[in-house]
C-alpha positions as CSV (number, residue, x, y, z in Angstrom):
1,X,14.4,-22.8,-28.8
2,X,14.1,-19.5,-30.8
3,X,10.1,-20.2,-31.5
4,X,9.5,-21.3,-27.8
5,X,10.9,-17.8,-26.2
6,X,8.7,-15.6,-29.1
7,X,5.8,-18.0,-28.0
8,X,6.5,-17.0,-24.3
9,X,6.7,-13.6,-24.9
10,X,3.7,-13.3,-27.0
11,X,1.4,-15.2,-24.5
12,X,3.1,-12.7,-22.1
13,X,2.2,-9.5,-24.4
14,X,-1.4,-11.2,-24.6
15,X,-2.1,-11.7,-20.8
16,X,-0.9,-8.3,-20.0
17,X,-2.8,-6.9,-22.5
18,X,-6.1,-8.7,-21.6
19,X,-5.5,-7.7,-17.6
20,X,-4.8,-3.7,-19.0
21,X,-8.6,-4.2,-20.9
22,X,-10.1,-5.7,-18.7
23,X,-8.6,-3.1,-15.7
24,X,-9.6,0.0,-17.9
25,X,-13.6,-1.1,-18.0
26,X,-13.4,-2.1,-14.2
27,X,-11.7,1.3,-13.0
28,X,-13.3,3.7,-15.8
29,X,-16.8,1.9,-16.1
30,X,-17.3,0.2,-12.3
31,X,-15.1,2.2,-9.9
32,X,-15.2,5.5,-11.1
33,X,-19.4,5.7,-11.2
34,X,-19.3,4.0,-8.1
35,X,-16.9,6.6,-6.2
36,X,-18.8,9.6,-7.4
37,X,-22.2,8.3,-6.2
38,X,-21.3,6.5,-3.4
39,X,-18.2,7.6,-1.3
40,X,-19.1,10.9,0.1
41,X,-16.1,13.6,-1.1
42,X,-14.7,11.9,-3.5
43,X,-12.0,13.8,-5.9
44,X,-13.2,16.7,-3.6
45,X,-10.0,16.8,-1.3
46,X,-7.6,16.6,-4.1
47,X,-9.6,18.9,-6.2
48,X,-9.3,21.7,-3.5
49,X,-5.0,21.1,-3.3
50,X,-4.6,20.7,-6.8
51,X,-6.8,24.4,-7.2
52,X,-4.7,26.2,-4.4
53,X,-1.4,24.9,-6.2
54,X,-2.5,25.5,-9.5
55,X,-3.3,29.3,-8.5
56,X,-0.2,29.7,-6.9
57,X,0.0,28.9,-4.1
58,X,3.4,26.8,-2.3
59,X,2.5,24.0,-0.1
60,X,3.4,23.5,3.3
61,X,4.3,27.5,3.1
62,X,1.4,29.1,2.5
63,X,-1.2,26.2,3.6
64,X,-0.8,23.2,6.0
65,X,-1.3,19.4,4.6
66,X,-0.5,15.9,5.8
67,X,0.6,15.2,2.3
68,X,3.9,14.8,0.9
69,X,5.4,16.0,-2.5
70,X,4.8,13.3,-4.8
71,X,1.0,12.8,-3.6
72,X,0.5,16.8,-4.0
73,X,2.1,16.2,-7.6
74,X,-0.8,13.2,-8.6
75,X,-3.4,15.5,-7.2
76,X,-2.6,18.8,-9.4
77,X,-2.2,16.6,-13.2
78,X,-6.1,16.0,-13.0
79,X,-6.4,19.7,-12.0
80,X,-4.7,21.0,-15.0
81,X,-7.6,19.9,-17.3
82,X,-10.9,19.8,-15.3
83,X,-12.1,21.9,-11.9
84,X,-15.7,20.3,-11.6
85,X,-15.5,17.7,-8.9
86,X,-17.2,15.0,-11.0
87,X,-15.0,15.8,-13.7
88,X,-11.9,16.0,-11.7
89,X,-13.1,12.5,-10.2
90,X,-13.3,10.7,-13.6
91,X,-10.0,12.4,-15.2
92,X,-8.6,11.1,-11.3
93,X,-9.3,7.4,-11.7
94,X,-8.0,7.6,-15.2
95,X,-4.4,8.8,-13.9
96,X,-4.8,5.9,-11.1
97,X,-5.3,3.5,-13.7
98,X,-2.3,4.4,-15.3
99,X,-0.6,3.9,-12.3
100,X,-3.1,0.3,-12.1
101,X,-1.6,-0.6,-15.5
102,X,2.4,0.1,-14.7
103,X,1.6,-2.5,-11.9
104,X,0.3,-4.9,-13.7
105,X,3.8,-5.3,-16.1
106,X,5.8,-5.2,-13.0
107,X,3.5,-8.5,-11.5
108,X,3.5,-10.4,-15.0
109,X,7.0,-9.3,-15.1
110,X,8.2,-10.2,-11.6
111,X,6.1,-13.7,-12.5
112,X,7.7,-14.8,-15.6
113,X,11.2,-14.2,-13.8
114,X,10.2,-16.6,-10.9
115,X,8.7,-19.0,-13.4
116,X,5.0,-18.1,-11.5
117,X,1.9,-18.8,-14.2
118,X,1.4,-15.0,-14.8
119,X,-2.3,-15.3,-16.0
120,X,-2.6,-16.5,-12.3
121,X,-1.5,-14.1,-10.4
122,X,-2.9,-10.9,-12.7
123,X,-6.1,-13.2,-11.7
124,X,-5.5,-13.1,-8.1
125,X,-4.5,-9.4,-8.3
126,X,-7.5,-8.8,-10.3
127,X,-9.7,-10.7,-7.6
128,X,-7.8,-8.3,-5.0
129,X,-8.8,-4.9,-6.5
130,X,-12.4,-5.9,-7.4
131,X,-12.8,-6.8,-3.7
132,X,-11.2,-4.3,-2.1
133,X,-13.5,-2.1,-4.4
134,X,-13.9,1.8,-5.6
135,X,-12.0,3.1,-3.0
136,X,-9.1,2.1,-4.9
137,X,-9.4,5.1,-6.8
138,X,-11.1,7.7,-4.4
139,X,-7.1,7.8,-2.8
140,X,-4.3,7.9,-4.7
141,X,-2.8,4.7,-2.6
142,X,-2.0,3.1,-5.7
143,X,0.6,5.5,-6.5
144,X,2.9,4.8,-3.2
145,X,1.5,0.6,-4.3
146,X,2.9,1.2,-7.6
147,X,6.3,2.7,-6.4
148,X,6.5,-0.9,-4.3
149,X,5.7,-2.7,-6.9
150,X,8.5,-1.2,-9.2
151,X,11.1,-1.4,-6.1
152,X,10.3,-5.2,-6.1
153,X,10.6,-5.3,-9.6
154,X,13.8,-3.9,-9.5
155,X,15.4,-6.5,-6.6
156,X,14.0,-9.1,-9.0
157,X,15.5,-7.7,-12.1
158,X,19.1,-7.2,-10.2
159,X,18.4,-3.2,-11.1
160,X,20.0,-2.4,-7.4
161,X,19.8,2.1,-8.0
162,X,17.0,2.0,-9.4
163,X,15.1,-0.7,-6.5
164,X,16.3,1.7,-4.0
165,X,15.6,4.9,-5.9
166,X,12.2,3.7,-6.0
167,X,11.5,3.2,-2.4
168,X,12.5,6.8,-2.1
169,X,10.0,7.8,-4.6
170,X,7.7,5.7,-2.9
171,X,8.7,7.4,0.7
172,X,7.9,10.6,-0.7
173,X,4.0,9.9,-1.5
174,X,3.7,7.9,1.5
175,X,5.6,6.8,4.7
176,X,5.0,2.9,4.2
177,X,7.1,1.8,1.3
178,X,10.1,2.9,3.3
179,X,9.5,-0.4,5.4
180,X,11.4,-2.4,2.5
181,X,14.2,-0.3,2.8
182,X,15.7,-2.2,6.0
183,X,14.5,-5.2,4.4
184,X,17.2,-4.9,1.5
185,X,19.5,-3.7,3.7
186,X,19.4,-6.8,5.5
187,X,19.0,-9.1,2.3
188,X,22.4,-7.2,0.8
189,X,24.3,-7.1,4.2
190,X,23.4,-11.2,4.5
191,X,24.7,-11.7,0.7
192,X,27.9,-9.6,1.5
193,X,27.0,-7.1,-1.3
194,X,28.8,-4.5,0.3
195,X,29.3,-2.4,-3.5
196,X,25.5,-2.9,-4.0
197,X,24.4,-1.4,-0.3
198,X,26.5,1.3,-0.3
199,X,25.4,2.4,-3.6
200,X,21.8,1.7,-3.2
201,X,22.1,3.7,0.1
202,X,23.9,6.8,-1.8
203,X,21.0,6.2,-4.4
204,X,18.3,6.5,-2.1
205,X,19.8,9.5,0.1
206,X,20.4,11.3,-2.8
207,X,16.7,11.3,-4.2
208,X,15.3,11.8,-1.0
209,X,17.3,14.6,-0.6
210,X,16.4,16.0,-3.9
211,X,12.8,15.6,-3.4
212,X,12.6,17.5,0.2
213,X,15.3,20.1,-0.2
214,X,13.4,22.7,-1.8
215,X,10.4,22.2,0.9
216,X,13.0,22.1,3.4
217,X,14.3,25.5,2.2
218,X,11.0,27.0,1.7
219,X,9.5,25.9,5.0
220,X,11.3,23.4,6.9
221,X,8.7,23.2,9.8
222,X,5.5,23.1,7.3
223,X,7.5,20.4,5.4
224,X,8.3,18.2,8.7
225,X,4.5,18.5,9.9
226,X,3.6,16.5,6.3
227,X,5.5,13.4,9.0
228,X,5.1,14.2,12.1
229,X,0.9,15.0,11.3
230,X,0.1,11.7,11.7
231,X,2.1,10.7,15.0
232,X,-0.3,13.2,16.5
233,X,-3.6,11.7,15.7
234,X,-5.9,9.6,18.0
235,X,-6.7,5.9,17.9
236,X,-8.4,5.0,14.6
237,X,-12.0,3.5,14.8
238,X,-11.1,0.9,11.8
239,X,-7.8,-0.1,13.6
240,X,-7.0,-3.5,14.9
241,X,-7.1,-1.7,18.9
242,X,-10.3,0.3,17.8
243,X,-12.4,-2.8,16.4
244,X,-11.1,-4.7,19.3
245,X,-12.3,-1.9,21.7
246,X,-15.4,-1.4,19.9
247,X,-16.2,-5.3,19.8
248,X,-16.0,-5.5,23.5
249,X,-18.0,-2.4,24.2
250,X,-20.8,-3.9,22.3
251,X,-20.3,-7.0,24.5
252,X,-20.6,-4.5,27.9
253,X,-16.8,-5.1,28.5
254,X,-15.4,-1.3,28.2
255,X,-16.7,1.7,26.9
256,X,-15.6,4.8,24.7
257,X,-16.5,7.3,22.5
258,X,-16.6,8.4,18.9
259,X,-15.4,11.8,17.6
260,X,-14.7,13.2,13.6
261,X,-11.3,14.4,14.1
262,X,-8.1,14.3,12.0
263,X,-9.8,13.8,9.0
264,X,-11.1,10.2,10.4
265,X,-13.5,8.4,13.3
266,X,-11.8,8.4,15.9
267,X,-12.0,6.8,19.7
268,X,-11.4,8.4,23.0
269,X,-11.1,6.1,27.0
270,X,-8.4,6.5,29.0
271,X,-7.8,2.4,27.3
272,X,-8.3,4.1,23.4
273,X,-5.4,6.6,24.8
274,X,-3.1,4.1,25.9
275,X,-3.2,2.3,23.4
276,X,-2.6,4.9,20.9
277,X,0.1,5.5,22.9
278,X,1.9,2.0,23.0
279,X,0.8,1.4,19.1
280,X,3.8,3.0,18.1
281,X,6.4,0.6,20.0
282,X,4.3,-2.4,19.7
283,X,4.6,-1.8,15.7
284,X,8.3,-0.6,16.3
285,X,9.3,-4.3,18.1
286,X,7.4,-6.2,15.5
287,X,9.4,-4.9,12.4
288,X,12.3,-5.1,14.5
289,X,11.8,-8.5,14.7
290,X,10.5,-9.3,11.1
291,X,14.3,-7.8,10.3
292,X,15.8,-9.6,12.5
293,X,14.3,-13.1,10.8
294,X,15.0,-11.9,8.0
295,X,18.3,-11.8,8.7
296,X,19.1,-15.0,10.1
297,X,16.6,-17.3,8.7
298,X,18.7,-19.5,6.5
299,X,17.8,-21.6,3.3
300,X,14.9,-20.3,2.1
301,X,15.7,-18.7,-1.8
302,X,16.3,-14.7,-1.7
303,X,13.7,-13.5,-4.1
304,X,10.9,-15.4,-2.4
305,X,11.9,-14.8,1.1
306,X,11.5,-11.2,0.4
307,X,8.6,-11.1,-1.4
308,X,7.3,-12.7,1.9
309,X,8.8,-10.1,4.1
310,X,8.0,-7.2,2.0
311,X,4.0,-8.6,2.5
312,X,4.7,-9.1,6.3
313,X,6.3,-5.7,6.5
314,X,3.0,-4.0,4.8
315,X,0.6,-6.3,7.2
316,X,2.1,-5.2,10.4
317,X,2.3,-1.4,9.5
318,X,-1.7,-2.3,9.3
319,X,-2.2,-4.3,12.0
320,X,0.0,-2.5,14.7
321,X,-0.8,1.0,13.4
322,X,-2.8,3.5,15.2
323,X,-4.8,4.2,12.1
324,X,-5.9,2.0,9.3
325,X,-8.5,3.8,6.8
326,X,-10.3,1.4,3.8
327,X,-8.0,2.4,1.3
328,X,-4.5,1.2,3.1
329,X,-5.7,-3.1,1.2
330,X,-4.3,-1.2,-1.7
331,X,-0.9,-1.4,-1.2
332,X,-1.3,-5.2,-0.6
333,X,-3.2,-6.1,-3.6
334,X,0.2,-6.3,-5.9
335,X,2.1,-8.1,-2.7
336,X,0.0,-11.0,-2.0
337,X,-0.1,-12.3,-5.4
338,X,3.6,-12.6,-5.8
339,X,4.0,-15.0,-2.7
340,X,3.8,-18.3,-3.9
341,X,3.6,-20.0,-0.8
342,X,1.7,-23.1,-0.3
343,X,-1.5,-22.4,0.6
344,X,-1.3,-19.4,-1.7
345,X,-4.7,-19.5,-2.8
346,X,-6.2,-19.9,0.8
347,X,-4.0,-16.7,1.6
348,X,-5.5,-14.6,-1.5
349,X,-9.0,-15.4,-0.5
350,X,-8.9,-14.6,3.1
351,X,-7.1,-11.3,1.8
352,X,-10.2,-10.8,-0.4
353,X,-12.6,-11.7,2.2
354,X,-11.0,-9.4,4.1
355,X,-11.0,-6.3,1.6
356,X,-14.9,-7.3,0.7
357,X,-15.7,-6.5,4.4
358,X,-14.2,-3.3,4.3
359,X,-16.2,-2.1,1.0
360,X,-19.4,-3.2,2.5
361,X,-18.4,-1.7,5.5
362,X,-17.3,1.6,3.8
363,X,-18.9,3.4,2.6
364,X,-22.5,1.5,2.6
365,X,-22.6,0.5,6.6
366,X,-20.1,3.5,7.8
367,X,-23.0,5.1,9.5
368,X,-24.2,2.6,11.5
369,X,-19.9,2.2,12.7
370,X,-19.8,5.5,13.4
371,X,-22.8,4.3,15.7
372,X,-21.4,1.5,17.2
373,X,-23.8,-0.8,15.8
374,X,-23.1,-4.6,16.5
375,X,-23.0,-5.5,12.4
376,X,-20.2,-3.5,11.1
377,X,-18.6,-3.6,14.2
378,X,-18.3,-7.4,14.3
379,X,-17.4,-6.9,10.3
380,X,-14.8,-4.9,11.0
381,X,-13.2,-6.3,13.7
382,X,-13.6,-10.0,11.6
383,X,-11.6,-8.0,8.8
384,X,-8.6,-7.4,11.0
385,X,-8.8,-11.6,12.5
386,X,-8.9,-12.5,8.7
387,X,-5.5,-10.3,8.0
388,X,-4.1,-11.0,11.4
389,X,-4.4,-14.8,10.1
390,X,-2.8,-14.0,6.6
391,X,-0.1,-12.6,8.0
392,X,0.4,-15.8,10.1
393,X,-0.1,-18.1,7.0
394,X,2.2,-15.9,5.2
395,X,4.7,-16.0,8.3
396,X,4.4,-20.1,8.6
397,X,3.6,-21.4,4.8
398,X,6.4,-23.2,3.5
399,X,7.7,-21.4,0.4
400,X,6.7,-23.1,-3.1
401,X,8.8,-25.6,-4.7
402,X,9.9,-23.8,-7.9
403,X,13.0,-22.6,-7.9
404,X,14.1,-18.7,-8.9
405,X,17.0,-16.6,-8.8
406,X,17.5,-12.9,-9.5
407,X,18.7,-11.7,-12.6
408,X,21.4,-9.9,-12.2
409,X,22.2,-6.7,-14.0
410,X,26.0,-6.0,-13.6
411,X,25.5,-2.5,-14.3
412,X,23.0,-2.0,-11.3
C-alpha cells in the first residue's frame, strides 16, 4: 500500500514537472516572441502604469485607470527591473508563467483528488493555452484565472477561508471570479454548512475590505470608477450582440458603425445601443438562473456539479456581456479541463476551436474586422456559436461516472 501511494506521487511529481517544462519553452520561447512582433502594444500599457507608480505616483488619485489593485500590483514587479518595452514584455510573460505554473499544480492537484487521469487534463489544458495563443501573456488574465483556479482548489481540498479568501483576491484583479462566490453560497446553504458560510463570508469581507480601504481613503470616487468604467462602455465588436450584428449587416439585414473607443472596437445603431443596454439584465437573469439550478438540482456529486457551474458561470459572463476582448478564453482554459463530463473531449475541442479562431482572428485578421470584412466577421461570430454550444454541452452532459468527494479539512 505504502509503495503504491510513493508510486502515485512520483508519477504526480513527474507529470507536473514535464507540463511546468514544457509550459516554460511555450510561454518564454513561442508566446513571448510572438506578442512582441505581432500584437501591436504589447507590455506597452502596463509598462506606462507600472512607470507612473514606480515614480511615485498613487493610482486612482493622481491618474484614472480601469484597473484594480492587484492587476496594478502584477504590472509594477516587471517594472522594478526593466523600463524598455521589449524588455518589460519578456520579464512580463515570465511573471505570467509563474502564475501559468501555480495553475498547473492546482489542475493536477484538483485531478488526483477526483481520481481524473492528471496527464489528461494538463494535456487538455495544454491544448487550451496553445490555442488560445500569445495573447495569453500580452494581459495579465491569467492572474484573476489563477486566483480561480486556487478558489476551486480550495472547495476541493475542504480549505473553506482560504476558497473564499481567494475569490476575493481574485475580485480584486478582476470582476469575474466573483461569479463563484454565489455559487458556494448556494453549494454551502444546500449542505447546511451554516459554520462554513458564515466564516467564509467573514473571510471574504474582510480581505476585500482590506484590499480597497486604503484606495477608498485615498480617493473613494477614483477607486469606484476602477468598477463602474466598464458599465459605461459601448457594445463590443467581438461580443456575441456585436458578431451577431456585424454577421447580419454583411448579409444587408441592419447596419452600424465602427468606432476605437474605450480602449476597444466598438459598435454604434440605435439596435448596437439597445442592446448594450439590455446586455446587462439579460446576463443578470442568466446567472440568476444558473444559481437557482444550482440550488435545487439534486443528485448529481458536489465537487463535480460545481466545477460545471463554475465553467457555466465564466461562459455566460462571455456570452451575455457587453464586451468580450481575445484574452477573456483565459480564464476558461483551467475550467474546462476539470469537467469530466461525458463528451468531455468533444467539449475541449470545440473550446479549442473556438480560442484558435480568436488568435487568427486577433491579431492577424483584426484589420479586416475592424472593416467589416465577411471572413473574420463570419470567424468571429462562428467563435461565439462554438462557445454558445459548449456551454450547452456543459449544461446537458451527464456528469462522468467516477465517483469523488471533497476532502475535508476540519480546520477550514
Amino acid at each position: 500500500m505504502i509503495e503504491r501511494i510513493l508510486m502515485n506521487e512520483t508519477a504526480f511529481r513527474k507529470d507536473v514537472l514535464l507540463f511546468s517544462i514544457l509550459h516554460a519553452l511555450i510561454f518564454l520561447c513561442l508566446f513571448a516572441p510572438v506578442a512582441i512582433s505581432f500584437y501591436h502594444g504589447t507590455g506597452t500599457l502596463e509598462l506606462y502604469y507600472a512607470k507612473r507608480m514606480l515614480s511615485g505616483e498613487v493610482p486612482y488619485r493622481d491618474f484614472a485607470t480601469e484597473y484594480p489593485p492587484l492587476a496594478l500590483l502584477s504590472f509594477i514587479l516587471p517594472g522594478l527591473f526593466f523600463r524598455t518595452t521589449a524588455a518589460y514584455s519578456f520579464a512580463f510573460a515570465a511573471e505570467l508563467l509563474i502564475f501559468d505554473l501555480f495553475i498547473i499544480f492546482f489542475i493536477a492537484d484538483i485531478s488526483r483528488c477526483l481520481k481524473y487521469p492528471v496527464r489528461t487534463t494538463l494535456a487538455i489544458f495544454t491544448t487550451a493555452v496553445i490555442a488560445t495563443g500569445a495573447i495569453t501573456v500580452c494581459r495579465y488574465d491569467i492572474l484573476p484565472a489563477m486566483l480561480t483556479t486556487m478558489a476551486l482548489w480550495a472547495f476541493i481540498r475542504g480549505k473553506n477561508r482560504l476558497c473564499w479568501a481567494a475569490l476575493a483576491l481574485g475580485f480584486a484583479t478582476k470582476i469575474y471570479p466573483v461569479l463563484l462566490a454565489p455559487l458556494l453560497f448556494v453549494h454551502q446553504l444546500k449542505q447546511k454548512q451554516y459554520r462554513k458560510l458564515a466564516s467564509g463570508i467573514a473571510t471574504f469581507l474582510a480581505v476585500t475590505v482590506l484590499i480597497s480601504l486604503p484606495w477608498l481613503v485615498i480617493d473613494a470616487e477614483g477607486y469606484g470608477h476602477s468598477f463602474t468604467y466598464h458599465l459605461s462602455r459601448e457594445l463590443h465588436a467581438e461580443s456575441s450582440y456585436g458578431t451577431a450584428l456585424l454577421a447580419a449587416q454583411v448579409l444587408g439585414l441592419t447596419e452600424v458603425q465602427g468606432k476605437l473607443t474605450y480602449g476597444s472596437w466598438n459598435l454604434f445603431s440605435p439596435l448596437a445601443d439597445r442592446l448594450a443596454g439590455a446586455s446587462f439584465y439579460v446576463l443578470v437573469i442568466l446567472l440568476l438562473a444558473l444559481y437557482a439550478t444550482a440550488y435545487f438540482r439534486r443528485g448529481e456529486n458536489a465537487p463535480m456539479a460545481f466545477l460545471r457551474h463554475a465553467n457555466l458561470a465564466v461562459l455566460i459572463f462571455l456570452l451575455a456581456n457587453k464586451v468580450f476582448s481575445a484574452q477573456y478564453l483565459v480564464w476558461l482554459c483551467p475550467l474546462i479541463p476539470l469537467l469530466a463530463l461525458d463528451g468531455q473531449y468533444t467539449i475541449s475541442i470545440i473550446f479549442a476551436v473556438a480560442c484558435a479562431i480568436t488568435q487568427y482572428v486577433y491579431p492577424y485578421a483584426y484589420a479586416d474586422f475592424e472593416l467589416a470584412k465577411p471572413l473574420p466577421v463570419f470567424l468571429l461570430f462562428i467563435r461565439n456559436l462554438l462557445l454558445f454550444v459548449t456551454a450547452i454541452m456543459i449544461a446537458l452532459s451527464r456528469r462522468h461516472p467516477a465517483q469523488a468527494q471533497i476532502s475535508e479539512d476540519p480546520h477550514s
